[in-house]
Structures are given as C-alpha cells and as structure tokens.
C-alpha positions in Angstrom: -43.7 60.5 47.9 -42.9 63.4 45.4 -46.5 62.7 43.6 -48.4 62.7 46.5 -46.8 65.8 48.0 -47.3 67.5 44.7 -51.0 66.6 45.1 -51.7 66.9 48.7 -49.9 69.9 49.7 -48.9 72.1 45.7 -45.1 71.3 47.3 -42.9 70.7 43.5 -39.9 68.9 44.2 -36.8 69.7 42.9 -35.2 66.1 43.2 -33.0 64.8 40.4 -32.4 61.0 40.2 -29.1 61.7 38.5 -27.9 63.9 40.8 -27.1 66.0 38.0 -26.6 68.9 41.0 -24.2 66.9 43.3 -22.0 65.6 40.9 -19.7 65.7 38.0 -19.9 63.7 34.6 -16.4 62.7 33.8 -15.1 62.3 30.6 -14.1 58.9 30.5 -12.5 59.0 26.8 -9.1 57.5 27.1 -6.9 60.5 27.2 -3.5 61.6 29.1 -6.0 64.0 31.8 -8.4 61.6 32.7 -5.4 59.1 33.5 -4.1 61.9 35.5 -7.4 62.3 37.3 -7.9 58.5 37.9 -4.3 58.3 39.2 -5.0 61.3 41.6 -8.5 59.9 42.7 -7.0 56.6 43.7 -4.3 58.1 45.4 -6.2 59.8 47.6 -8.8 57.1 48.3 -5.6 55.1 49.0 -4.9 57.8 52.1 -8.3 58.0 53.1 -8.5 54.5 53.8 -5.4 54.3 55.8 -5.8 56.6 57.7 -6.7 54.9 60.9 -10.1 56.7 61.8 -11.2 55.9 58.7 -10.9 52.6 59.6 -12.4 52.7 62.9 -15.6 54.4 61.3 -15.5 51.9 58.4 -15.4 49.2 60.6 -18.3 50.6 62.8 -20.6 51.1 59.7 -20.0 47.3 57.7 -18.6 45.5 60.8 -20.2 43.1 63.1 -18.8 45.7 66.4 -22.1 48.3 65.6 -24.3 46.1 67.7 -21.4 45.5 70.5 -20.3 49.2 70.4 -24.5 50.8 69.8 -27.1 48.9 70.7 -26.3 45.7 73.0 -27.3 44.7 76.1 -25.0 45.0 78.4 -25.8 42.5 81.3 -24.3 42.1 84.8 -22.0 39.4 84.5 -24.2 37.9 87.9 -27.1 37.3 85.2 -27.0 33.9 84.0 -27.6 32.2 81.2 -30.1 30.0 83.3 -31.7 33.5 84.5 -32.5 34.3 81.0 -33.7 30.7 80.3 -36.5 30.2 83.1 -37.6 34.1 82.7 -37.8 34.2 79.0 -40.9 35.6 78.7 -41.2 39.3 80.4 -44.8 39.8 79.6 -46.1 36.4 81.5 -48.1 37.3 84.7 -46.6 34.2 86.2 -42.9 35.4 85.8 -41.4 36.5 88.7 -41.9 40.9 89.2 -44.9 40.5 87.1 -47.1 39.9 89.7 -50.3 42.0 90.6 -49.9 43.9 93.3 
C-alpha cells in the first residue's frame, strides 16, 4: 500500500513498523526502577480491569454478546422456526411475496 502510493500518487509515508513515535523502549535491565515501574504498571492494569465498564466493553469486544447486542436479528417471537424452514430461500420466485406482480 505504501509502495504503490509512493508510485501512483509521489505521497511518502511516514509509517514506522516499530512504532518508534508511539511508544517507549524500556529498559528492561534488572534494576530497583524498572521493578518500580513494573509494580506501578500492573497495579494500574489491575484497576483498569476492575473497574466494571471496562468489563462491560471487554466483554463486548472478545465475548460471544457483540453479535446479540450489534448485529442480530431480532425476530418477532410470532416467527417460527417452521416459517424460516419452508421460506428459506428469499430470492426464489416461487416463495411466498416474491411473486410478479
């Protein structure tokens, strides 16, 4: 993508695959700081997932409830099983509302 709009349109990206402009290199040597650091990172991830919207949103984005709560049909409870089973195929011209009129 970054080639071909280099080529196609003179556009130079300024993308780095480390990130190198988002984040921070640690020091990971084994020293009293970086325990420090660790400690305080793991503390706060520790809040962050109690806290109870995070777990609502966490839940939305790797649970099974994204399709339930986003994108499922939601069918009168009238609409039967068998309903769905003889009109399966919605693009048929013999199924029933289909017809030429």
């Amino acid at each position: 993508m970054f080639k071909k709009n280099a080529e196609k349109y003179g556009v130079v990206s300024s993308y780095d695959q480390q990130l190198s402009g988002y984040t921070t290199s640690l020091d990971k040597t084994d020293t009293e700081t970086f325990k420090k650091h660790e400690e305080q990172a793991l503390q706060i991830a520790e809040e962050i997932e109690k806290n109870t919207t995070s777990v609502e949103r966490s839940t939305v984005e790797n649970g099974d409830d994204e399709e339930a709560k986003f994108s499922a049909v939601v069918r009168d409870s009238t609409y039967s099983n068998s309903n769905l089973n003889n009109n399966n195929n919605n693009n048929s011209i013999n199924s029933p509302g289909n017809e030429i009129r």
